[in-house]
VEXNURO-190298 format. One line per 3 residues: their letters; for each residue z, y, x of N, C-alpha, C. Coordinates in steps of 0.02 Angstrom, whole numbers, plus 50000, padded with zeros to 5 digits. Each point is the difference from the previous one (the first is absolute). Example, Ala and Ser with C-alpha at 12.3 -4.5 7.8 and 13.67 -1.06 7.14 Angstrom:
2
as	50390 49716 50660 50000 50059 49955 50000 50060 50045; 49964 50053 49982 50003 50059 50042 50037 50055 49961;
END
This chain:
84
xxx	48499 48286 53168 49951 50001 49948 50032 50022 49934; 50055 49956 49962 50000 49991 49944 50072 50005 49996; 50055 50070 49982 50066 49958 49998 50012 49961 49970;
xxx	50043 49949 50023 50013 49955 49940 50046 50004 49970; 50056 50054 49985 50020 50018 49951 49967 50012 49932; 49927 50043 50023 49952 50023 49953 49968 49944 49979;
xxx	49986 49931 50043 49969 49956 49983 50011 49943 49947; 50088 50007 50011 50051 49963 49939 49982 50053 49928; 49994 50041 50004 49993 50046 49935 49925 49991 49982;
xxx	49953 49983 50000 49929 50021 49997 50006 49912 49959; 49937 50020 49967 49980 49944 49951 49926 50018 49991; 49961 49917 49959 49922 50014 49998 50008 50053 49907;
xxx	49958 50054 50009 50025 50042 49954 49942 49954 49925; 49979 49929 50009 49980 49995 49955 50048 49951 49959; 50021 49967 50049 50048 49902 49978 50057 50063 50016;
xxx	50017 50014 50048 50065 50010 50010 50052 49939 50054; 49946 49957 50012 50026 49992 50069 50007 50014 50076; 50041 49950 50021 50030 50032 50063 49928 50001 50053;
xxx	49997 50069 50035 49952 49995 50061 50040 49976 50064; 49931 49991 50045 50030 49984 50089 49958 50022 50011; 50006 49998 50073 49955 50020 50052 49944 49939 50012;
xxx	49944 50019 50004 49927 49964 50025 50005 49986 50056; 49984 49905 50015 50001 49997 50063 49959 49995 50049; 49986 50029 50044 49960 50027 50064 49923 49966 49968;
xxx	49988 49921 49991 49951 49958 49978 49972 50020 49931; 50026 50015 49952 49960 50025 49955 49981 50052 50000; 50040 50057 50045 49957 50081 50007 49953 49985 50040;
xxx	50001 49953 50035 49915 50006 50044 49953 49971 49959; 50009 49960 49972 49958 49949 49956 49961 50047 49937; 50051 50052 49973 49969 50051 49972 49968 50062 50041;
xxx	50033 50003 50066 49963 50052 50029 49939 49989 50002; 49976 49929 50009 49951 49961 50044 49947 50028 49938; 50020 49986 49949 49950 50002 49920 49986 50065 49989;
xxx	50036 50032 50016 50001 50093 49995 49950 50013 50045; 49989 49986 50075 49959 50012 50064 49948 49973 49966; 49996 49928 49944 49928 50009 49996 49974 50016 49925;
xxx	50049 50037 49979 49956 50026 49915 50010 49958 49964; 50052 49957 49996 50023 49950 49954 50049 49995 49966; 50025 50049 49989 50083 50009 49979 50015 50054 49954;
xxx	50018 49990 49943 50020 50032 49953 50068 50029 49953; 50000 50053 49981 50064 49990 49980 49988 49980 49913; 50072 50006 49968 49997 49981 49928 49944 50026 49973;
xxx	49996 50070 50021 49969 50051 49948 49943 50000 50012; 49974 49950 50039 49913 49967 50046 49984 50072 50033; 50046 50018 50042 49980 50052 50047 49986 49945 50070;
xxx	49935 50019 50045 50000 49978 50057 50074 50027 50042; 50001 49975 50039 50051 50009 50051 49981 50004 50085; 49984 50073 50010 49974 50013 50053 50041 50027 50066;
xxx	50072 50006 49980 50065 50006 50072 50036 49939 50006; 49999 49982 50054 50050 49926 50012 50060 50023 49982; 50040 49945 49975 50048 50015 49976 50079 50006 50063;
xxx	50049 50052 50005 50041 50000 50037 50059 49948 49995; 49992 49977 49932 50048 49970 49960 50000 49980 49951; 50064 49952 49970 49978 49981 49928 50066 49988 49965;
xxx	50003 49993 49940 50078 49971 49963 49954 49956 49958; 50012 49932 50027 49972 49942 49950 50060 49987 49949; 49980 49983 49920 50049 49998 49936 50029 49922 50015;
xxx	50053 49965 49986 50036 49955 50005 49955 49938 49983; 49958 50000 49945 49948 49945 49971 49955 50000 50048; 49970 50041 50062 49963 50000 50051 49940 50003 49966;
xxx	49996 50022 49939 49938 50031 49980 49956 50045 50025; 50042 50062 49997 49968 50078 50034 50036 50031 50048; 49962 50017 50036 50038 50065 50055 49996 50064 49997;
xxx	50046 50047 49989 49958 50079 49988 49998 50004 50066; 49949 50051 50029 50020 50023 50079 50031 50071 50008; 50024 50004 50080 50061 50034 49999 49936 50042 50065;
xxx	49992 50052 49975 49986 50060 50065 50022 50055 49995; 49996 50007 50075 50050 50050 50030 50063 49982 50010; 50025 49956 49977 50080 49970 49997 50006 50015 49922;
xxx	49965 50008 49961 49998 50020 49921 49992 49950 49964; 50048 49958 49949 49972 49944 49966 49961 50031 49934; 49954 49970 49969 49943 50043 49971 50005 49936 49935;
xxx	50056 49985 49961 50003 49969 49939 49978 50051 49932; 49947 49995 50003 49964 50024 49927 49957 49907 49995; 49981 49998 49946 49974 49917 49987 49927 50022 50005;
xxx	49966 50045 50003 49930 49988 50022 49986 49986 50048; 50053 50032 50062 50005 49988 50066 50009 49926 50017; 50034 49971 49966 50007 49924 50007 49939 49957 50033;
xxx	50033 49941 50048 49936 49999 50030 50008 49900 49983; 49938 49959 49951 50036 49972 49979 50002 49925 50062; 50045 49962 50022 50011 49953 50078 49956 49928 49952;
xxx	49995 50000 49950 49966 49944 49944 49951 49956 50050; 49950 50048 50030 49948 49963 50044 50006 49997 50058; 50060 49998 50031 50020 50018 50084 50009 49924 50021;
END
């Protein structure tokens, strides 16, 4: 998925903390909300592709998601875990 060489280097580009990898239970839990039109990102875009992946920020606030094997840290993309 994710080297983790690249994964030690990567940060949330808003705080500037450390990301990880999303675990298996919260990407479904958001997939689940995505399958039914419930899921948004920062920028209140619906979210209509399940997600392949995620880098949740250290505070376990937000996750950006990662498709294609692509981590996608812009902060609108941010997806916020607040109500999970």
């Amino acid at each position: 998925m994710i080297d983790l060489d690249l994964l030690e280097r990567l940060c949330c580009p808003e705080t500037h903390q450390k990301l990880s990898l999303a675990n298996p239970t919260v990407l479904a839990k958001l997939n689940q909300r995505i399958t039914a039109g419930q899921l948004r990102n920062r920028a209140g875009q619906s979210l209509t592709v399940k997600l392949d992946g995620g880098l949740v920020r250290e505070d376990h606030q937000c996750l950006y998601p990662i498709r294609q094997g692509i981590p996608i840290l812009l902060i609108d993309e941010g997806i916020s875990l607040l109500d999970q």
